[in-house]
ZAMARGU-4260 file (C-alpha; in steps of 0.2 Angstrom, whole numbers, plus 5000, padded with zeros to 4 digits):
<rodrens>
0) 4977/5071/5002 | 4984/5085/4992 | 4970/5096/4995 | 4956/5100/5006 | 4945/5117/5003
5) 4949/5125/5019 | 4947/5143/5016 | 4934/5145/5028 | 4932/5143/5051 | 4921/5152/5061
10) 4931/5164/5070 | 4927/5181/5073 | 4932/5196/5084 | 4922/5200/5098 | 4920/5219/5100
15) 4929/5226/5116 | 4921/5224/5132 | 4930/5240/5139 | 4936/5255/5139 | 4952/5263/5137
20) 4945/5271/5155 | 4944/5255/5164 | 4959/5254/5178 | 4958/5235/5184 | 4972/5226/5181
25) 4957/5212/5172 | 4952/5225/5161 | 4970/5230/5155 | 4972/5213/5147 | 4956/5208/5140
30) 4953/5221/5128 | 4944/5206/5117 | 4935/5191/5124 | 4946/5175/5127 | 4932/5165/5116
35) 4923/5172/5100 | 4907/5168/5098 | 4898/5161/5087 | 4891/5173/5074 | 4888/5162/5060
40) 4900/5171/5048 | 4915/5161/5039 | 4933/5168/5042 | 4939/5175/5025 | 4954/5184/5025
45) 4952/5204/5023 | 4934/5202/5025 | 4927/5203/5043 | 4909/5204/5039 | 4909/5193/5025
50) 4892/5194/5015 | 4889/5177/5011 | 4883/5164/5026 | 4897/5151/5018 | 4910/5153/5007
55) 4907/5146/4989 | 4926/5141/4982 | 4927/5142/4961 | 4942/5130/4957 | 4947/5113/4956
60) 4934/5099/4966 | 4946/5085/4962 | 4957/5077/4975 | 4978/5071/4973 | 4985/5057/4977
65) 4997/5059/4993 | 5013/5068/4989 | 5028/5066/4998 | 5035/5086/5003 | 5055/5088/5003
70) 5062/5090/5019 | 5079/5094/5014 | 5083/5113/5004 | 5086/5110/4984 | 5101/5108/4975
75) 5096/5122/4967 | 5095/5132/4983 | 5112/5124/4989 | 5118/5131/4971 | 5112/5150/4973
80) 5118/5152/4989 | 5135/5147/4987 | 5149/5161/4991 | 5159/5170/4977 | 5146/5173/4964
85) 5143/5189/4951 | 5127/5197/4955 | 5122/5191/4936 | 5126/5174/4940 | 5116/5175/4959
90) 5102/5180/4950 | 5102/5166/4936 | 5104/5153/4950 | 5087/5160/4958 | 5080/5159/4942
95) 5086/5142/4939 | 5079/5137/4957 | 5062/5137/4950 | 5063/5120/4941 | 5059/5105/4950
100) 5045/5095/4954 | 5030/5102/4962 | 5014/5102/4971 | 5005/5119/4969 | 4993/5130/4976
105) 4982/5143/4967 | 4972/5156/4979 | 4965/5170/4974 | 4953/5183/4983 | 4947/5200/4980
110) 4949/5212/4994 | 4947/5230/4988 | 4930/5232/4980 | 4926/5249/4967 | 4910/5258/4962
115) 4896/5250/4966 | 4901/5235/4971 | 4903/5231/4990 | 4907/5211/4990 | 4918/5202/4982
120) 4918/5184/4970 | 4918/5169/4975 | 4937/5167/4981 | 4947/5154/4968 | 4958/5139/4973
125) 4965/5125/4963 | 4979/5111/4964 | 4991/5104/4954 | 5008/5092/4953 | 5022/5102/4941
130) 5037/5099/4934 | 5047/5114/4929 | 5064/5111/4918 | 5072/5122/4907 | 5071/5121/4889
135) 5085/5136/4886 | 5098/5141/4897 | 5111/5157/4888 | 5120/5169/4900 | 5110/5179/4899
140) 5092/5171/4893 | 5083/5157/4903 | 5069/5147/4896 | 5058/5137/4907 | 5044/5122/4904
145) 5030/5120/4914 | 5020/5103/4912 | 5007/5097/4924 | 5003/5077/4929 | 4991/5075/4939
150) 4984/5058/4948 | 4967/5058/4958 | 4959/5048/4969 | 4943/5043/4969 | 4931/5040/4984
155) 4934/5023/4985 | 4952/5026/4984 | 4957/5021/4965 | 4969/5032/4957 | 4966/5038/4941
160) 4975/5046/4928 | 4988/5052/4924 | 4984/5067/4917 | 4995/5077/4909 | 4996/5096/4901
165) 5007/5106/4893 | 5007/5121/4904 | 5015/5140/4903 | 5031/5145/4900 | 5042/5159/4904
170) 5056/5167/4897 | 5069/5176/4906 | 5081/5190/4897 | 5092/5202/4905 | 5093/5220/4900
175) 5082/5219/4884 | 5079/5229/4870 | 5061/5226/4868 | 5045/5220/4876 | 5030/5212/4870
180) 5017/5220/4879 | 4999/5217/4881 | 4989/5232/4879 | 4967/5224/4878 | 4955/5219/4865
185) 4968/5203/4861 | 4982/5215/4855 | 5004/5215/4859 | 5013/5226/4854 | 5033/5226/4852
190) 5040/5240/4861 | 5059/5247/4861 | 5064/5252/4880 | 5073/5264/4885 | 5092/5262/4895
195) 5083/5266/4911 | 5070/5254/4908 | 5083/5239/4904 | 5099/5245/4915 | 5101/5230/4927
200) 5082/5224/4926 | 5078/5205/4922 | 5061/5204/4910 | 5051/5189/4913 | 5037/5184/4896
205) 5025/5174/4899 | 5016/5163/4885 | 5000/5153/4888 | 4999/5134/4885 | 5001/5134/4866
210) 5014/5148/4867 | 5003/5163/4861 | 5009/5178/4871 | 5001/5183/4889 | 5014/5198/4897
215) 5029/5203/4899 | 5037/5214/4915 | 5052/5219/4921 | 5061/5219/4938 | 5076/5215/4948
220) 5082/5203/4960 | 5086/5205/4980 | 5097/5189/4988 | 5098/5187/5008 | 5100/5170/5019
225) 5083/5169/5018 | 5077/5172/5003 | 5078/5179/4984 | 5065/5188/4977 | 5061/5196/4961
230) 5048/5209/4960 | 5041/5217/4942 | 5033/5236/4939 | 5016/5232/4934 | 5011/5225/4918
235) 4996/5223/4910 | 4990/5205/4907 | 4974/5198/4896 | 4961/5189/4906 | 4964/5171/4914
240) 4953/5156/4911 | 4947/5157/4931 | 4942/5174/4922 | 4936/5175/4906 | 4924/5159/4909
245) 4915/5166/4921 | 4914/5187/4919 | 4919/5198/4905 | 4914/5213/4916 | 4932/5219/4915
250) 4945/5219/4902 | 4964/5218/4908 | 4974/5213/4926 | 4985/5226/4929 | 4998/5219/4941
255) 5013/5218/4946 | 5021/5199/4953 | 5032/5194/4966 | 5043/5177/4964 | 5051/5173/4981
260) 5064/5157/4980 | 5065/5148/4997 | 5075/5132/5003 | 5062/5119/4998 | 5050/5129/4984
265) 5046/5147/4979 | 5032/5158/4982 | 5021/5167/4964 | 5011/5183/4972 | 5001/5196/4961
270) 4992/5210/4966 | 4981/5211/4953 | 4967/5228/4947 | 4953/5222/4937 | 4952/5235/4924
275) 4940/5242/4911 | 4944/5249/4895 | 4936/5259/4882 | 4949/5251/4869 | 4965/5247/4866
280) 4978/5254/4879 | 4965/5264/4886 | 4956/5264/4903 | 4938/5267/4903 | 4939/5285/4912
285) 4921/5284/4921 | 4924/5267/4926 | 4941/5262/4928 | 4944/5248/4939 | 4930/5235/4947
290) 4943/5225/4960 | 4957/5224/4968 | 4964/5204/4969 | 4979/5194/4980 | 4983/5179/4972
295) 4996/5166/4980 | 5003/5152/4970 | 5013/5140/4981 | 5027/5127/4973 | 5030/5115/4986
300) 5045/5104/4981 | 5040/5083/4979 | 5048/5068/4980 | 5048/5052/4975 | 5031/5057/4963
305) 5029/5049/4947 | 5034/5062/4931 | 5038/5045/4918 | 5023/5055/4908 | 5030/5071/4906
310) 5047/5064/4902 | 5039/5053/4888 | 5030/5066/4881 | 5042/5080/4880 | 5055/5067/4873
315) 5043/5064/4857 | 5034/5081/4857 | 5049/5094/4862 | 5056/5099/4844 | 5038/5100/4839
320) 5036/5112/4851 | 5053/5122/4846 | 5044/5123/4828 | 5027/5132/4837 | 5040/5146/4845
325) 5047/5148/4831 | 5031/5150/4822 | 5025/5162/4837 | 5039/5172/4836 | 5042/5174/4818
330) 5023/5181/4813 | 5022/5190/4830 | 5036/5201/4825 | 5027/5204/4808 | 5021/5220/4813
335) 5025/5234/4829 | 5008/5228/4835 | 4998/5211/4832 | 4981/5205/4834 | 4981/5187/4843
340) 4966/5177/4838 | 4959/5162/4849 | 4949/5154/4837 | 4955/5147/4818 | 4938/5140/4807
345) 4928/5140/4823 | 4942/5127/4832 | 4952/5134/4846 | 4971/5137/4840 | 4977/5128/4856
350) 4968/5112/4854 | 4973/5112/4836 | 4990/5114/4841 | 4990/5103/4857 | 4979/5089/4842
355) 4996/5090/4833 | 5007/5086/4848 | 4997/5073/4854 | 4997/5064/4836 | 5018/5063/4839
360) 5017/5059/4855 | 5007/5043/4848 | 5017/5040/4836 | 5010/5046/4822 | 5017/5052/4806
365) 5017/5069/4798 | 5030/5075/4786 | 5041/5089/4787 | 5031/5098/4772 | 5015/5095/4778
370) 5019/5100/4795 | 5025/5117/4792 | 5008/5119/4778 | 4999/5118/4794 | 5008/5127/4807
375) 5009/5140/4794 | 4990/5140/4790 | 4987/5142/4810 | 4999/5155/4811 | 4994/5165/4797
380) 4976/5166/4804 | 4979/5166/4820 | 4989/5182/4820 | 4987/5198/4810 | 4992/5217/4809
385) 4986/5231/4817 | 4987/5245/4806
</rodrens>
């Protein structure tokens, strides 16, 4: 099975039996008790007296069908590592190694807790089957798709699906002028960076599911025989869903992440701050932060797993989807700073814009003209200047 919630065991330490005092050769090596006992409490990482008697996952319940993990590294790995490379070039190669076909991981847990609070949420894990390809590759700018399929199964064992979404994207530039930077209350601005800020760093943007801007941060890469890794400043980042349907206590993630490419897969960590403002680019100075959060995203390379969907969809959909960057990027640069709305006449812009897609991908007909009317109508409302 793809997944089972194992986030909890009941092990615990045992306090020491002895003292630093005691001379015996027995009492030298068993500073702890061989077994644990049985206290009751779950294992949580970072929490040794955990509150709760069991631990309550949020996150998917649903089960994959079995997936078949590479064995052998990547192409892609075989390509970074080869000898006689630029350092550009090395880190292009790492960036490129993150296409492929996945199964993922989401885990995330708080572990530092502020004010009053002395406990944290219910810890977060979900799954998915991925496919990342690139839908722009320049020198020095990379493009890459995300688009989930997902089968279950069923208790009896039938599979159902599959299911597919169009899921983030991320942009990669070297040494750029400008960032788009989240800054609260639904509002990015367009900033200019300085030579320090650009020389030799690699900018990753992210963009939700329907391409509406998340964050940007910057960072550089390190290569050894192990690994390549890239690690961002921190940035600040609107809510996600795991979030924002759930609590709206806080107001902005300000994290920083850390993309490690290995042989068969890569590695997504944040160390995320759950931040409260007062408004816009501010932090509420009585009450700053609520939590500190580690999240672990694992891309675990597939084989052999059916991505026909994703393929036939993107085949129909993909200039579709060139016109809604476009769209993005031409009224988001409107102004030095833009308001982002969700909603457009009480409909949700994404599932107005993932309608529109779907609609091709059946086959459906729109015209050019009409088309554009409408992009333009969503655009138009869904982003406006902040004076």
């Amino acid at each position: 099975m793809i997944w089972t919630c194992m986030l909890a065991s009941l092990v615990a330490f045992a306090e020491p039996t002895k003292t630093p005092s005691d001379s015996t050769e027995e009492n030298k090596t068993t500073d702890y008790a061989d077994e644990a006992p049985d206290t009751g409490k779950p294992y949580v990482f970072g929490w040794m007296d955990y509150s709760k008697s069991e631990v309550k996952l949020r996150g998917g319940s649903t089960t994959g069908i079995p997936v078949s993990l590479a064995t052998e590294p990547s192409t892609q790995w075989q390509a970074l590592k080869e000898d006689g490379l630029t350092a550009l070039e090395r880190d292009r190669r790492a960036i490129l190694a993150m296409t492929g076909d996945y199964r993922i991981s989401f885990d995330f847990l708080e572990v530092e807790m502020y004010g009053d609070s002395t406990a944290p949420s219910d810890p977060y894990r979900s799954w998915a089957t991925e496919r990342v390809f690139v839908i722009e590759d320049a020198p020095e700018r990379i493009s890459l798709q995300h688009i989930i399929v997902m089968f279950m199964q069923g208790e009896d064992g039938t599979t159902q699906g599959p299911m597919l979404v169009k899921h983030w994207r991320q942009d990669w530039d070297y040494e750029p002028e400008t960032a788009l930077e989240f800054i609260g209350e639904r509002q990015w601005t367009t900033r200019t960076l300085t030579e320090d800020e650009r020389k030799g760093q690699w900018q990753q943007t992210v963009y939700q599911v329907d391409d509406s801007p998340r964050y940007a941060m910057r960072g550089t890469w390190e290569h050894n025989a192990a690994y390549s890794s890239w690690l961002s400043e921190a940035a600040w980042r609107p809510l996600p869903r795991r979030e924002y349907t759930v609590r709206s206590d806080y107001q902005t993630l300000v994290g920083s992440n850390r993309l490690t490419i290995l042989p068969r897969g890569w590695i997504h960590s944040q160390d995320n701050v759950k931040t409260v403002l007062s408004g816009p680019s501010t932090i509420d100075d009585a009450n700053p932060a609520l939590a500190r959060e580690y999240g672990v995203n694992r891309y675990d390379r597939i084989v052999d797993f059916d991505f026909s969907e994703q393929e036939a969809y993107w085949e129909k959909t993909a200039s579709f989807w060139s016109r809604v960057r476009a769209g993005w990027s031409t009224h988001l640069s409107q102004a030095p700073t833009v308001k982002v709305a969700t909603e457009c006449e009480d409909e949700r812009v994404y599932k107005m814009l993932f309608g529109m897609a779907s609609k091709i991908a059946e086959g459906k007909k729109m015209s050019a003209r009409r088309e554009a009317k409408k992009l333009e109508s969503i655009f138009s409302c869904a982003v406006s200047s902040v004076p």
